[in-house]
C-alpha positions in Angstrom: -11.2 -47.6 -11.7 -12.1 -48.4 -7.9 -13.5 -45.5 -5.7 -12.7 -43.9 -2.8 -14.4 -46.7 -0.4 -12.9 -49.4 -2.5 -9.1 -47.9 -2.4 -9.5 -47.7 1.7 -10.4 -51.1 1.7 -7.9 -52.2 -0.2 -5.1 -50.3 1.9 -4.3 -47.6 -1.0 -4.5 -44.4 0.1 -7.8 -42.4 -0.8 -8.1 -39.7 -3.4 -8.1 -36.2 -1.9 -9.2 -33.5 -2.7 -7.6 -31.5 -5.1 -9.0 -28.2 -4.4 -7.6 -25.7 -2.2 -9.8 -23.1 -0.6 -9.4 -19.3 0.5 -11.0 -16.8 2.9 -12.0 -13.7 0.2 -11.3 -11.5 3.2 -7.6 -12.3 4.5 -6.6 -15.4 2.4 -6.0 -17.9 4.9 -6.6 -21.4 3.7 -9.6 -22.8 4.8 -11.5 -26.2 4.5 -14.3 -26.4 2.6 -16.8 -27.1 4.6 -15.9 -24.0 6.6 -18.9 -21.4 7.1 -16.8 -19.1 8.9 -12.7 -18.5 8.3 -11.0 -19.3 11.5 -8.0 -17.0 11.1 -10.6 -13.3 10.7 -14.0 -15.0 11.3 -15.1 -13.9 7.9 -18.3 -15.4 7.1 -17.3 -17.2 4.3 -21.0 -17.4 2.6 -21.2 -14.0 2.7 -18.8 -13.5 -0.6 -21.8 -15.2 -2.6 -23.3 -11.8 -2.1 -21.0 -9.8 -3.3 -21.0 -8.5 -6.6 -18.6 -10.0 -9.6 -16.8 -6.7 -10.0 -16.0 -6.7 -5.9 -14.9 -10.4 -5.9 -12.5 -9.9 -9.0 -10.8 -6.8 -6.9 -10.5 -8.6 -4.1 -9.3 -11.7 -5.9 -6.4 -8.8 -7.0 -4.5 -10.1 -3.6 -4.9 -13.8 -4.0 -1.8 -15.7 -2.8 -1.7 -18.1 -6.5 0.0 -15.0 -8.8 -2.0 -16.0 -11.7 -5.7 -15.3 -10.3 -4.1 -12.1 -9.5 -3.1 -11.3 -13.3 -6.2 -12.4 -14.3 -8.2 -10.7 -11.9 -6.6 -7.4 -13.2 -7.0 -8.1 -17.1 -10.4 -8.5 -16.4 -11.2 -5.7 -14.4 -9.2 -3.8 -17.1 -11.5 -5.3 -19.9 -14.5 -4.3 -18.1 -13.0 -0.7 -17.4 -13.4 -1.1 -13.5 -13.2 2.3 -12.0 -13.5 0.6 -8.9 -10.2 -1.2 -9.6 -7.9 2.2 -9.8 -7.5 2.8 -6.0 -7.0 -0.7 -5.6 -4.6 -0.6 -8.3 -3.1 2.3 -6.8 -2.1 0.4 -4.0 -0.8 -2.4 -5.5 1.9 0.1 -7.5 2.8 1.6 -4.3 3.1 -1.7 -2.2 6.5 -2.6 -3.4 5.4 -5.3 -5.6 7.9 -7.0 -7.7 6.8 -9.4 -10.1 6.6 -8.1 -13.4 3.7 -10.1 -14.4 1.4 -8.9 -11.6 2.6 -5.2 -12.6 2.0 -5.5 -16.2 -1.4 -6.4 -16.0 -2.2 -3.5 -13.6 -0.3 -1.2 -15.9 -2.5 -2.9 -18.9 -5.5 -2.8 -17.0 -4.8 0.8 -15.9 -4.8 1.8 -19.6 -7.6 0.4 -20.4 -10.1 2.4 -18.2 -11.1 5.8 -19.0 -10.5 8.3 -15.7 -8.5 11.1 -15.7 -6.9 9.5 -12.5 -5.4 6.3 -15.5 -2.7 8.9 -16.0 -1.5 10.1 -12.6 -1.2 6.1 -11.6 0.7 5.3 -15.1 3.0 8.8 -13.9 3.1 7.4 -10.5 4.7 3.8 -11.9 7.4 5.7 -14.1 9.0 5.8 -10.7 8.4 2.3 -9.8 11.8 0.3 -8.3 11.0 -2.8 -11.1 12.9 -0.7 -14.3 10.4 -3.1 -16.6 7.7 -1.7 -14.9 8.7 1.9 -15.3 9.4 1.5 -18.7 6.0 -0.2 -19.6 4.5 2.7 -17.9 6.4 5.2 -20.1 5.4 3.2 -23.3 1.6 3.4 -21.7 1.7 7.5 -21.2 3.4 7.7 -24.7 0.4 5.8 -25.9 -1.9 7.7 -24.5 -0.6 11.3 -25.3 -0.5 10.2 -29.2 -4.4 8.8 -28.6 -2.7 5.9 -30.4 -5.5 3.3 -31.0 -5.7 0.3 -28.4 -5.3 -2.5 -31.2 -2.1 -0.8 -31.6 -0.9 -1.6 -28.1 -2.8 -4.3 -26.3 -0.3 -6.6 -27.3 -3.0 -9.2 -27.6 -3.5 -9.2 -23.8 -7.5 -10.2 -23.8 
């Protein structure tokens, strides 16, 4: 397979990269040679200095949905108390997408703080009915201390 160099030579078009960067502060794309994010001047070698548990809440607004999910089971699975008011606001932002909500709600559950029932109360009113109802099967859950294999749903 010919290289980069070779390709331009030959008139193909180079291989680019695939990889698509963000600012960890407002989520701008950004190149990645950047050291600074040109949309909120963000420095962006200052996120290497941030803790893992800081960088997975933040990553809770990434534009690609799935980081988002994922960034909420794990801060569920590691029973993030830093994660509720974060959390909080994603409940009360007027998200839609039932995936993003279901892994809060799951996350939620999974972190022991008396505030994990006034934010699963607080979704019961939630505009998504799925969500609602996930949060009513969550506070049923809870209130019969029914054990978590019983309803992770094999979530992670």
């Amino acid at each position: 397979m010919a290289d980069v160099d070779d390709r331009e030579k030959n008139g193909s078009a180079p291989v680019k990269n695939m990889l698509t960067y963000y600012c960890p502060n407002c989520w701008e794309m950004v190149a990645a040679e950047d050291e600074k994010c040109p949309k909120c001047g963000f420095f962006l070698k200052n996120f290497d200095e941030t803790d893992y548990e800081e960088k997975l809440i933040a990553a809770l607004h990434h534009p690609v949905s799935e980081r988002r999910i994922m960034a909420a089971e794990v801060l569920g699975n590691r029973g993030s108390r830093r994660a509720l008011p974060e959390f909080k606001k994603i409940l009360s932002s007027g998200e839609m997408n039932y995936y993003i909500l279901r892994s809060v709600l799951m996350a939620i559950m999974k972190i022991e703080d008396p505030e994990r029932e006034k934010l699963l109360r607080q979704a019961l009113v939630h505009p998504s009915d799925l969500a609602a109802g996930l949060a009513k099967e969550l506070l049923g859950k809870l209130s019969s201390k029914a054990n978590m294999d019983q309803w992770d749903r094999q979530t992670g």
